[in-house]
Backbone and ligand atoms as CSV (ligand in chain L), in Angstrom:
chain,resi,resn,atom,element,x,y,z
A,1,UNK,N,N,0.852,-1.190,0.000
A,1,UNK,CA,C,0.000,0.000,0.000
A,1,UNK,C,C,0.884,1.235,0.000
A,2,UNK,N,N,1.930,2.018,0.992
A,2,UNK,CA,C,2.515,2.314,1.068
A,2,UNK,C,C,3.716,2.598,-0.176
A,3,UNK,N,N,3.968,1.359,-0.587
A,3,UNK,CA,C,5.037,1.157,-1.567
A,3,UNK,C,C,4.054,2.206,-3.186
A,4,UNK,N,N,3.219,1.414,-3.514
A,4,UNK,CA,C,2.195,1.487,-4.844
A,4,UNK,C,C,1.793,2.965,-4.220
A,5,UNK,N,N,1.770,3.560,-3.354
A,5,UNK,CA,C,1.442,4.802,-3.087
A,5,UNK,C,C,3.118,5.875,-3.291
A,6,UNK,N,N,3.886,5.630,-2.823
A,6,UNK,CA,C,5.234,6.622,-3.224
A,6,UNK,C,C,5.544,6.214,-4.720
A,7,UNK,N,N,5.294,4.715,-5.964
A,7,UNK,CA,C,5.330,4.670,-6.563
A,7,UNK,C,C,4.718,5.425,-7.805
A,8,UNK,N,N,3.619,5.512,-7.485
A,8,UNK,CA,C,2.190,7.161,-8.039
A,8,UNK,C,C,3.223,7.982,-7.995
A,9,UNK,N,N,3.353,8.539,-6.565
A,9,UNK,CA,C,3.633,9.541,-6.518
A,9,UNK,C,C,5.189,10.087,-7.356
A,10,UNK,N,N,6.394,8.998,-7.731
A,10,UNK,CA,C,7.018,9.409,-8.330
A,10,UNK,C,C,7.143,9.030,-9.813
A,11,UNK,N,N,5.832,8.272,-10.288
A,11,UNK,CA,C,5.612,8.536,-11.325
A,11,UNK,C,C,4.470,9.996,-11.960
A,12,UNK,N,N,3.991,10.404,-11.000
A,12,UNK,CA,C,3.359,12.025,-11.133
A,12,UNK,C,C,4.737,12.871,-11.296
A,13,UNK,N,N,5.739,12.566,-10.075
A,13,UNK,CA,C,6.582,14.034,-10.144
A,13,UNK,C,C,7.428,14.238,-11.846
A,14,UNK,N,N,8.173,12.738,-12.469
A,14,UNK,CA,C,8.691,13.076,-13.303
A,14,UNK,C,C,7.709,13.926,-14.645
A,15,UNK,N,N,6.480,13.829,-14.847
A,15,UNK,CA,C,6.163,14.599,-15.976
A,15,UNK,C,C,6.180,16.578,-15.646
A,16,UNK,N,N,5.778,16.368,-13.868
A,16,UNK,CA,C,6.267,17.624,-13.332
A,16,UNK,C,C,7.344,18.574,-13.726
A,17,UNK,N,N,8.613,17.408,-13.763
A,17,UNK,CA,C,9.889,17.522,-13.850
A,17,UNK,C,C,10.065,17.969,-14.977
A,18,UNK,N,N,9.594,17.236,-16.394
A,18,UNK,CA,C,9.856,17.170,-17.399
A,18,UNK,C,C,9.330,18.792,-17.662
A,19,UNK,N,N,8.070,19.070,-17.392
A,19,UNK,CA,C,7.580,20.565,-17.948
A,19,UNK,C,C,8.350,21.735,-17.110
A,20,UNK,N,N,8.898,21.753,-16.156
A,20,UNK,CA,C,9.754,22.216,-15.764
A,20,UNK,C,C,10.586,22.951,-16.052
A,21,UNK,N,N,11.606,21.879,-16.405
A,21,UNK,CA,C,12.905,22.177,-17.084
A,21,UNK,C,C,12.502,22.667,-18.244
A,22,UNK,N,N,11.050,22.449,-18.988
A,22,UNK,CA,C,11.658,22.684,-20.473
A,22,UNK,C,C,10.893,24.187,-20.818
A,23,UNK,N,N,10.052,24.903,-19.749
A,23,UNK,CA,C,9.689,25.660,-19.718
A,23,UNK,C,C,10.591,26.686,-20.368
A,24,UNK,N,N,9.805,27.857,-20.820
A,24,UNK,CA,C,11.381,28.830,-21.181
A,24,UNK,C,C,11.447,29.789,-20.587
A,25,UNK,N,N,10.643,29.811,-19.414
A,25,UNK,CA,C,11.595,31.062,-18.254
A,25,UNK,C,C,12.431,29.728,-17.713
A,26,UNK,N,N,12.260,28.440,-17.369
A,26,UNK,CA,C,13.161,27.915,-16.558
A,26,UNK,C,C,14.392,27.728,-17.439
A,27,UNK,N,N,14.876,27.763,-18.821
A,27,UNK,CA,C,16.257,27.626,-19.346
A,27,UNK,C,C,16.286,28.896,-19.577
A,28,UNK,N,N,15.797,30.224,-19.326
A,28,UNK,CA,C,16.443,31.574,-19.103
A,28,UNK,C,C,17.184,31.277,-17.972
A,29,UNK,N,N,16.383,31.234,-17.027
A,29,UNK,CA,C,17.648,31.099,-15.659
A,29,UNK,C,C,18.230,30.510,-15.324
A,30,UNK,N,N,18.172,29.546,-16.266
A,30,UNK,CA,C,19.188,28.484,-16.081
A,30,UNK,C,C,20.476,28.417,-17.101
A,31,UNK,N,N,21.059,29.374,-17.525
A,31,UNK,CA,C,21.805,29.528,-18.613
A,31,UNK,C,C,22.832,29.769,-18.068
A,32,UNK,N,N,23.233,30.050,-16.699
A,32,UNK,CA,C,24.518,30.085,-16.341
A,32,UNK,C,C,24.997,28.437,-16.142
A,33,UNK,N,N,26.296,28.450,-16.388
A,33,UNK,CA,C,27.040,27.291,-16.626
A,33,UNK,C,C,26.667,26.777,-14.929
A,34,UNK,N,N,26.510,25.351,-14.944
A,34,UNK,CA,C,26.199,24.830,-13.646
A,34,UNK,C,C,27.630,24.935,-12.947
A,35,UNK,N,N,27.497,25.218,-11.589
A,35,UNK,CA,C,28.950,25.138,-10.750
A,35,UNK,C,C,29.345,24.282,-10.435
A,36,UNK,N,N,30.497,23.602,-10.601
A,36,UNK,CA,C,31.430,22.399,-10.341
A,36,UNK,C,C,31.526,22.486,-9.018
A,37,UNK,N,N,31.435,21.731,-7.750
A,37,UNK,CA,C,31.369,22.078,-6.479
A,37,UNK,C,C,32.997,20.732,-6.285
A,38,UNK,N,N,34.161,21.117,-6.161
A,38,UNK,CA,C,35.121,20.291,-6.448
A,38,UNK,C,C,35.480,19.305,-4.906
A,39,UNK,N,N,35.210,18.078,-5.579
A,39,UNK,CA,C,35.151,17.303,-3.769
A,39,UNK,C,C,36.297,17.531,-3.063
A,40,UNK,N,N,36.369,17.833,-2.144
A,40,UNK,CA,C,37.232,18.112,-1.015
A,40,UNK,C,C,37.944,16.794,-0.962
A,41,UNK,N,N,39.692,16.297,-0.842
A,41,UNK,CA,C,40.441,15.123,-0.445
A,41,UNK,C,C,40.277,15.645,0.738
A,42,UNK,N,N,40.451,14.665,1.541
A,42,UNK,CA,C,40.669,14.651,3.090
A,42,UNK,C,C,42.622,15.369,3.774
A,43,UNK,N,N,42.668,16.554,3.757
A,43,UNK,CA,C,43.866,17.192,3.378
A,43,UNK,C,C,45.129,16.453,4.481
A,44,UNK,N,N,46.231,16.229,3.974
A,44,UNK,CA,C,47.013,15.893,5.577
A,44,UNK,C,C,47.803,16.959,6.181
A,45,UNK,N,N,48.462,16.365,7.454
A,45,UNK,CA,C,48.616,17.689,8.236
A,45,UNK,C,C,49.102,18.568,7.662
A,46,UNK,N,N,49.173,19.774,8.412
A,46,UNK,CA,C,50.449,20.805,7.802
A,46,UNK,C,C,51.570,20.831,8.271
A,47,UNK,N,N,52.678,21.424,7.721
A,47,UNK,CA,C,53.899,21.380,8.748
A,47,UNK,C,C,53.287,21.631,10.275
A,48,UNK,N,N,52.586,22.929,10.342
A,48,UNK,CA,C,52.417,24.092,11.696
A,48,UNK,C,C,52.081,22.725,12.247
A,49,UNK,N,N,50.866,22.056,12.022
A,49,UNK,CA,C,50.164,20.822,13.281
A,49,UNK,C,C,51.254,19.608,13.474
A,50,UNK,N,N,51.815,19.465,12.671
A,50,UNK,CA,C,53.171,18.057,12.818
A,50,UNK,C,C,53.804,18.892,13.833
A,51,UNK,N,N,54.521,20.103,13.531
A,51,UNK,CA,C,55.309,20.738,14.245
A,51,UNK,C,C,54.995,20.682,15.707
A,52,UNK,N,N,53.256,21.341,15.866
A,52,UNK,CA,C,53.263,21.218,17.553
A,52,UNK,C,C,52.693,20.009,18.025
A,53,UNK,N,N,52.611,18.638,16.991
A,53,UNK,CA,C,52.120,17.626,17.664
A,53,UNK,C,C,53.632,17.005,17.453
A,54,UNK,N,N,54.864,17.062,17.035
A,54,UNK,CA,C,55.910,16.343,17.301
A,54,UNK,C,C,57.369,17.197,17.871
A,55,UNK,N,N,56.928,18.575,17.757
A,55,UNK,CA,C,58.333,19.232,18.364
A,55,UNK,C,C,58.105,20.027,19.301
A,56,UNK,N,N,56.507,20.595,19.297
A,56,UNK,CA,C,56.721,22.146,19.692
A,56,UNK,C,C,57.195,21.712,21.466
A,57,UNK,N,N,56.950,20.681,22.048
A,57,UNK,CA,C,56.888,20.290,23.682
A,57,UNK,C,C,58.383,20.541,24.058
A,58,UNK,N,N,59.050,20.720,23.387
A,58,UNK,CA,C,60.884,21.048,23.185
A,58,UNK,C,C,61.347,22.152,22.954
A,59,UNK,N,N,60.525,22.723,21.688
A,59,UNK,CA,C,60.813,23.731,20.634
A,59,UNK,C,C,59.579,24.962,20.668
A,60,UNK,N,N,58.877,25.247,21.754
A,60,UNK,CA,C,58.005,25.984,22.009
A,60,UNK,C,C,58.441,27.327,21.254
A,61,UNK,N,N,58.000,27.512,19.592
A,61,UNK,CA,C,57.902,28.935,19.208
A,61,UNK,C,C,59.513,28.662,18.847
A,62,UNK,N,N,60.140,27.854,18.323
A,62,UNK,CA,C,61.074,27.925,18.033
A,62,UNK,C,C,62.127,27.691,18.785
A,63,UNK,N,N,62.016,27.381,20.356
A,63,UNK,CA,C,62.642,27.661,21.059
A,63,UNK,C,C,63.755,26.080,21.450
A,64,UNK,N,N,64.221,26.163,22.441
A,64,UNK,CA,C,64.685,24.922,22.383
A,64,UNK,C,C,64.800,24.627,24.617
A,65,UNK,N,N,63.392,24.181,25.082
A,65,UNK,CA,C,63.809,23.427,26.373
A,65,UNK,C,C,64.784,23.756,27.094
A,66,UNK,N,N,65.528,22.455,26.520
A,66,UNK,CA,C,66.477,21.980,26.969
A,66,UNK,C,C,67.924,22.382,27.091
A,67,UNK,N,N,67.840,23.174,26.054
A,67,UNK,CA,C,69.077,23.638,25.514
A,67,UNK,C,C,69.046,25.234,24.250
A,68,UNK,N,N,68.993,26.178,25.166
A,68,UNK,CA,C,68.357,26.663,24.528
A,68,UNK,C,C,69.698,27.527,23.590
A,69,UNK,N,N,70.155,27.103,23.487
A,69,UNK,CA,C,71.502,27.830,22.712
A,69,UNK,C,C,71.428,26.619,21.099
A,70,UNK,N,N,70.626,25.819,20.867
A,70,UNK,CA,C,70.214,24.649,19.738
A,70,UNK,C,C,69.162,25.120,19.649
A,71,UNK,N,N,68.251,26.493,19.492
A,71,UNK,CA,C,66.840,26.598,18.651
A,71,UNK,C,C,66.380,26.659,17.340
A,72,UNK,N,N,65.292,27.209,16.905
A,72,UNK,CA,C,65.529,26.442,15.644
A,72,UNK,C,C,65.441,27.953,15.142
A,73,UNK,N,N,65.560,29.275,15.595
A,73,UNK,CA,C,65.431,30.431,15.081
A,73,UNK,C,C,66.689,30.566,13.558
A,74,UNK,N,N,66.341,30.924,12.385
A,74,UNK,CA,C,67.092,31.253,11.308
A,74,UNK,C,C,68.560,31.510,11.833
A,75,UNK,N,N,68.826,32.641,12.611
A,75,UNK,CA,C,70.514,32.660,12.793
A,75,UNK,C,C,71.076,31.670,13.134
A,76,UNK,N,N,70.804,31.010,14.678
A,76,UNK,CA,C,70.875,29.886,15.260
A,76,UNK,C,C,70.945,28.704,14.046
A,77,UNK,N,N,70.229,28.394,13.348
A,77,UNK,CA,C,69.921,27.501,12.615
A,77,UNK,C,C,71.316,27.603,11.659
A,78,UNK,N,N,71.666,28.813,10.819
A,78,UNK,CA,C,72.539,28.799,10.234
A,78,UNK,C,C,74.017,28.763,10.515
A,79,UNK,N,N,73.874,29.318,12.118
A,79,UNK,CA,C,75.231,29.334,12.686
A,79,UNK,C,C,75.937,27.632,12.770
A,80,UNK,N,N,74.930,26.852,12.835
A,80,UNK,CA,C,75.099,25.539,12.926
A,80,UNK,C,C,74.876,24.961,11.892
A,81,UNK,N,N,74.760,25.578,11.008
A,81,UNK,CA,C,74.978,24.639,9.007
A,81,UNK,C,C,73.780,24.288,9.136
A,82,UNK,N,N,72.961,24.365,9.480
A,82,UNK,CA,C,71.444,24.172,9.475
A,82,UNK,C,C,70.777,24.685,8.052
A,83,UNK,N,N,70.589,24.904,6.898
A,83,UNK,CA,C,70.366,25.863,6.227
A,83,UNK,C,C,69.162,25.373,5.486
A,84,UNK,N,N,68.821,23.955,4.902
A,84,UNK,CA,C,67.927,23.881,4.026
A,84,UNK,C,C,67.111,22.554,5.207
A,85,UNK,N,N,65.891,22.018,4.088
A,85,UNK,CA,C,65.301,21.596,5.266
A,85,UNK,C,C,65.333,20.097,5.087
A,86,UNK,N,N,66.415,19.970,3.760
A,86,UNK,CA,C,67.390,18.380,4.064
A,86,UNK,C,C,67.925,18.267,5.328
A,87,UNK,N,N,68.636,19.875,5.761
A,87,UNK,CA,C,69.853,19.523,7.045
A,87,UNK,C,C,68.732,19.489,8.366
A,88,UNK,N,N,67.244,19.679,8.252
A,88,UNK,CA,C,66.960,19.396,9.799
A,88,UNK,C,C,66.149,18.331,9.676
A,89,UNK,N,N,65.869,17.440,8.246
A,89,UNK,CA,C,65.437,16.139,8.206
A,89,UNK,C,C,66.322,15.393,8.734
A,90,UNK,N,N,67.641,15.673,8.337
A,90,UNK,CA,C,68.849,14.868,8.911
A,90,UNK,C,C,68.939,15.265,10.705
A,91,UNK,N,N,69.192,16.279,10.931
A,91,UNK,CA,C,68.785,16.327,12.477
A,91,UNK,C,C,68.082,15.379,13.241
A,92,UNK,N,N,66.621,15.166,12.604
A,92,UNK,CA,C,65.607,14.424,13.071
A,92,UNK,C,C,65.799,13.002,12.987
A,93,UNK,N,N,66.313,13.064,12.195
A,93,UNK,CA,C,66.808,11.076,12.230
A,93,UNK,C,C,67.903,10.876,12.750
A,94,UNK,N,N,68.720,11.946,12.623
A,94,UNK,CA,C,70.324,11.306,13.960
A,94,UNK,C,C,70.823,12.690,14.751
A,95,UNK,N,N,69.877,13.174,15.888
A,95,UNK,CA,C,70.354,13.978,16.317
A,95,UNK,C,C,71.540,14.176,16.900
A,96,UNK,N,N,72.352,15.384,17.091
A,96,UNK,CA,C,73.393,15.554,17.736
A,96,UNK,C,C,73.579,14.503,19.179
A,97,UNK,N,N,72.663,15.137,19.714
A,97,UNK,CA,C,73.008,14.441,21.178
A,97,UNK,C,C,71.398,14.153,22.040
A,98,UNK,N,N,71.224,15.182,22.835
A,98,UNK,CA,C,69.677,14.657,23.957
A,98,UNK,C,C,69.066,14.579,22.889
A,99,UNK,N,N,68.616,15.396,21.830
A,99,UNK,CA,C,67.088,15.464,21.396
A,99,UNK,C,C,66.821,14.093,20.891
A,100,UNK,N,N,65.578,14.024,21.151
A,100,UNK,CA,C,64.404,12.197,21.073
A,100,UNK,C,C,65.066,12.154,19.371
A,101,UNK,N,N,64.852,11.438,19.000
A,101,UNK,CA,C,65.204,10.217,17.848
A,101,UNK,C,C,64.049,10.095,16.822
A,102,UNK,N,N,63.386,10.149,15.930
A,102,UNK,CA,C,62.172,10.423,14.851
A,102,UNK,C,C,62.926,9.337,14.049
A,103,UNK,N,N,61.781,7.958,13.762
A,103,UNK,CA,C,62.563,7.188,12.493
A,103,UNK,C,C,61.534,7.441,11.433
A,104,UNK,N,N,61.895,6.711,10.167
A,104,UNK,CA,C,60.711,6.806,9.488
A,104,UNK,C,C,59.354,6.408,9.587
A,105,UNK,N,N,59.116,5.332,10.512
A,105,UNK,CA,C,58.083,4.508,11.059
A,105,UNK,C,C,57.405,5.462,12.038
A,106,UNK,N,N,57.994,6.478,12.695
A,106,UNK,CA,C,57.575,7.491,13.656
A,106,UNK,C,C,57.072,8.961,13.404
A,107,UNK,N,N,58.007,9.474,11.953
A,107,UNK,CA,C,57.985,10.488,11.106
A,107,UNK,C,C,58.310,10.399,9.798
A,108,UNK,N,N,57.042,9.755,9.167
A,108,UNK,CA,C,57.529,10.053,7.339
A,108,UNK,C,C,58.199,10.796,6.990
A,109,UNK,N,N,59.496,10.843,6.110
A,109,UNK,CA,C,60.102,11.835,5.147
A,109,UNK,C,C,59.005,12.652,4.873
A,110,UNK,N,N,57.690,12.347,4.326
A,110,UNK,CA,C,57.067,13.755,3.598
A,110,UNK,C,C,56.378,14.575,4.931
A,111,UNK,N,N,56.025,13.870,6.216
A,111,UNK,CA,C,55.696,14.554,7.030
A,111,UNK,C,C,57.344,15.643,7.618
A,112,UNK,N,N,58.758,14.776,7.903
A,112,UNK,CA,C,59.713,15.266,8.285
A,112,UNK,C,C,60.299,16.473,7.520
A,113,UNK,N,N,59.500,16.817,6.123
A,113,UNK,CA,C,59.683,17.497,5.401
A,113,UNK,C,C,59.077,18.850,5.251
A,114,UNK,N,N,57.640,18.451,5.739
A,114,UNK,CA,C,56.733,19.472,5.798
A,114,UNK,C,C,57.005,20.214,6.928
A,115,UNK,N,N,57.795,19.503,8.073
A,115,UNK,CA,C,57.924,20.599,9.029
A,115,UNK,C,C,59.292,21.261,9.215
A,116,UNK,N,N,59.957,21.012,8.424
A,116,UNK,CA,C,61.052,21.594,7.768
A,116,UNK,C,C,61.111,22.804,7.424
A,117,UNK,N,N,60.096,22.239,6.359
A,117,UNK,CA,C,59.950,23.493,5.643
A,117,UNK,C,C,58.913,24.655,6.463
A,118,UNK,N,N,58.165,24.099,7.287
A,118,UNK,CA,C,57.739,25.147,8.364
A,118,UNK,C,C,58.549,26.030,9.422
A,119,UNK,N,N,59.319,25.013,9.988
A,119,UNK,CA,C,60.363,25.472,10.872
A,119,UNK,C,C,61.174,26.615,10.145
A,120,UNK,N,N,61.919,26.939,8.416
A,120,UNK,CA,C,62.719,27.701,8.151
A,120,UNK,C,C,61.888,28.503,7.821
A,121,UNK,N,N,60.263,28.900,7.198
A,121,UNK,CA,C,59.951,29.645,7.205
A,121,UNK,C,C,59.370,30.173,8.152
A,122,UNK,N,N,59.005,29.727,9.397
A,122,UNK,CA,C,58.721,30.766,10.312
A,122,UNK,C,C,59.005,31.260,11.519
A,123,UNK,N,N,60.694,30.863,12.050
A,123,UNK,CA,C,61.112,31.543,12.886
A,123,UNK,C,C,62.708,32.032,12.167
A,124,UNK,N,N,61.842,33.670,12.369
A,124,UNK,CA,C,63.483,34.264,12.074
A,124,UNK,C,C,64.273,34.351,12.560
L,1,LIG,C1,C,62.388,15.693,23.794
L,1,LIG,C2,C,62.725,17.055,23.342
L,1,LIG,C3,C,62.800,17.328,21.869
L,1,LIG,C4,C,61.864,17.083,20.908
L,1,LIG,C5,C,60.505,16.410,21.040
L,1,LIG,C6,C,62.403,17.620,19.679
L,1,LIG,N1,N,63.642,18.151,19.900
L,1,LIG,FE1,FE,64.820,19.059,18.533
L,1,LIG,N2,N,66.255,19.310,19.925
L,1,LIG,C7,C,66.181,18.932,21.247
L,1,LIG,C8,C,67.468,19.135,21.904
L,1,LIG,C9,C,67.785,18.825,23.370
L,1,LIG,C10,C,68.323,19.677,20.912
L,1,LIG,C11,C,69.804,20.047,21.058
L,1,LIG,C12,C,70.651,18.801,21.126
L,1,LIG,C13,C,70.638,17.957,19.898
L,1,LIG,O1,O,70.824,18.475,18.799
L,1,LIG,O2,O,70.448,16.741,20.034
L,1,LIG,C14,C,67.527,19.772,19.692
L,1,LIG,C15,C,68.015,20.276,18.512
L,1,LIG,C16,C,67.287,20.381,17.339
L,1,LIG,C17,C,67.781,20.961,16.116
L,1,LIG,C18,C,69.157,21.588,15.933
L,1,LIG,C19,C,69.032,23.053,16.327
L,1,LIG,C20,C,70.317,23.821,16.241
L,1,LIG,O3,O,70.228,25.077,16.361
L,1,LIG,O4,O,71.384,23.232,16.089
L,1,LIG,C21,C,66.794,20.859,15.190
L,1,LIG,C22,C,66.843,21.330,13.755
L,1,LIG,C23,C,65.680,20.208,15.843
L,1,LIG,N3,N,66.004,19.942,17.142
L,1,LIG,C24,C,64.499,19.916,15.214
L,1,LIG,C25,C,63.451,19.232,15.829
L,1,LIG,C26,C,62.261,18.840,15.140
L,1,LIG,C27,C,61.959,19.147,13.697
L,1,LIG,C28,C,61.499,18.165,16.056
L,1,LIG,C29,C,60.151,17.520,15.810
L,1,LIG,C30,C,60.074,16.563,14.752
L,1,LIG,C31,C,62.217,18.151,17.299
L,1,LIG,N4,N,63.402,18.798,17.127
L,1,LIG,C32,C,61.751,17.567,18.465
L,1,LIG,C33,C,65.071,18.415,21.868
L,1,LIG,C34,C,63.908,17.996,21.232
């Protein structure tokens, strides 16, 4: 009953449909090109969120804890051959001395990369 009743009913709407569309005020206003609404990928982190979910507890703002004469500020960084963000991928996989240890299983290259490249662009 139910069923044979929404069945009517969407065999009524398509002739609805049909006069509709073909009306000609409805393809006046409808003459703009339909908008592509482009699906969203599910984006991954950014450097900034890797950064304070794997360094910042050390490196607060650039800073360095523990040792604060090793931050990651641009001079600092360069005074120590630090310069591109190969040399603090390499950091991260064999640090000098205290700082924790990042393998690839812990920090992807493309994640160890992204915050690289965060770290040199945003502390001067
Ligand atoms: C547990 C604390 C700790 C964490 C977490 C940590 N670091 Fe460090 N980091 C240090 C210490 C201590 C040093 C100085 C000693 C050394 O190099 O081992 C240092 C030094 C560095 C240096 C060298 C700075 C210089 O001026 O020579 C870089 C680059 C660096 N860390 C990047 C990172 C990045 C990127 C992360 C996150 C993926 C990170 N660190 C996470 C403690 C930490």
């Amino acid at each position: 009953m139910f069923t044979s009743f929404t069945r009517t009913a969407a065999l009524m709407a398509v002739p609805v449909c049909l006069i509709m569309a073909c009306s000609p005020q409805g393809s006046k206003t409808n003459n703009e090109a339909p908008k592509v609404v482009p699906v969203q990928k599910p984006q991954s982190a950014s450097g900034e969120e890797l950064f304070r979910q794997f360094c910042s507890s050390c490196h607060p703002d650039g800073g360095n804890v523990s040792d604060p004469a090793r931050n990651l500020r641009g001079a600092t960084l360069r005074a120590n051959n630090i310069t591109t963000p190969e040399d603090i991928v390499r950091v991260v996989r064999k640090p000098r001395s205290r700082m924790i240890r990042f393998d690839e299983a812990s920090l992807p290259d493309r994640d160890a990369r992204a915050i690289a490249d965060y770290i040199l662009r945003s502390f001067k």
